[in-house]
N, C-alpha and C positions, 0 to 999 in steps of 0.2 A: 708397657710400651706397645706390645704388640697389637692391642685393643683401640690403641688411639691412632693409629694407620688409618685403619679402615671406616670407624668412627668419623673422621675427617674428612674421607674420599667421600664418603657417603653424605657427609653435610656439602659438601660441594657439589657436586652432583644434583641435589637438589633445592640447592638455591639458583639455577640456573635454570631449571623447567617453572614453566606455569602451570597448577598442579587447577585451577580454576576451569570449568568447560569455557568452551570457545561461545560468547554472547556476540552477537551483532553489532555492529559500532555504530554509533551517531555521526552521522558526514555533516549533521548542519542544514539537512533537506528540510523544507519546509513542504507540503503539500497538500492541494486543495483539488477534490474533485467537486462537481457540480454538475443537477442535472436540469434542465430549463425544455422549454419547450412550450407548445399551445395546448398540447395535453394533460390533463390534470392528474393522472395519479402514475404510477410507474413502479416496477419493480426493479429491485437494484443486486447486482452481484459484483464485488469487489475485491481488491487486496489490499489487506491493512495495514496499518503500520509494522508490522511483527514478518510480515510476510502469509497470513495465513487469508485464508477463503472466510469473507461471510457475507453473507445475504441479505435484505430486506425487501422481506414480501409487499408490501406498498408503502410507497411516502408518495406527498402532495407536493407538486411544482407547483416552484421553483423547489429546489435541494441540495443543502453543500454540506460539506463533513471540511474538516480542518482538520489538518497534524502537524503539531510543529515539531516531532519527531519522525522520519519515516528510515526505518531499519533494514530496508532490501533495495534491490537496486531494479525492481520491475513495478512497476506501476498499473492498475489494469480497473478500469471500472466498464459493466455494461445495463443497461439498464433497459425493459421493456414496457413500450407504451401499454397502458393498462385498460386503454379506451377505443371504443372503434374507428375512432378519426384522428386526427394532429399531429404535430412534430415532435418529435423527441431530442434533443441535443444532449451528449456529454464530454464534458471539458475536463484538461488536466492540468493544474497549474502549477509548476515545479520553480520553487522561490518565488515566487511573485508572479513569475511566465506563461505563457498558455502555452503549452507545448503540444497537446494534440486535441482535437474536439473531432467529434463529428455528430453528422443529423441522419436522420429515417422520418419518413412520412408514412403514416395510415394507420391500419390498423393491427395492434398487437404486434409492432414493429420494434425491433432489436438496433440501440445504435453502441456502439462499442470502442472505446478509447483506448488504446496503451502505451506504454514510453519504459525503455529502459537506459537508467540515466547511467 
């Protein structure tokens, strides 16, 4: 008897923790950057779905990425004109929304977007 006390205390005890690490939750964000502009090529720095930093050294405008999961609650895309003239634009669209854009004109010019929802 005296083995099944604590046997017990001890199953109780750990049915009440979550013994699993702490993952990110899904809220349901949908999110769409994009980057547009009169300049044709651009480089891009971002946050991804997960929360973490990644880069791409050139893509061709126009440019969107799509997540229909996004896991952190800051949102951040910037992107640098890659040409020595034109506009740059980057948009943030949270559920369907455009919730921040902005423009830069010229050359090897930085325009930069963020939202935290």
């Amino acid at each position: 008897m005296r083995l099944v006390i604590p046997v017990l205390l001890i199953a109780v005890v750990l049915s009440g923790c979550s013994c699993e690490p702490d993952t990110p939750k899904y809220d349901g964000a949908e999110v769409i950057y994009e980057v547009k502009g009169t300049a044709m090529a651009a480089s891009i720095t971002m946050t991804n779905n997960t929360g973490g930093t990644e880069q791409i050294s050139r893509v061709y405008l126009p440019w969107s990425i799509y997540y229909d999961e996004f896991h952190t609650d800051f949102l951040y895309i910037s992107a640098q004109n890659k040409m020595d003239v034109g506009t740059i634009t980057t948009n943030i669209y949270y559920n369907g929304v455009l919730v921040k854009s902005s423009t830069s004109k010229g050359s090897h010019v930085i325009s930069t977007s963020s939202f935290r929802k």
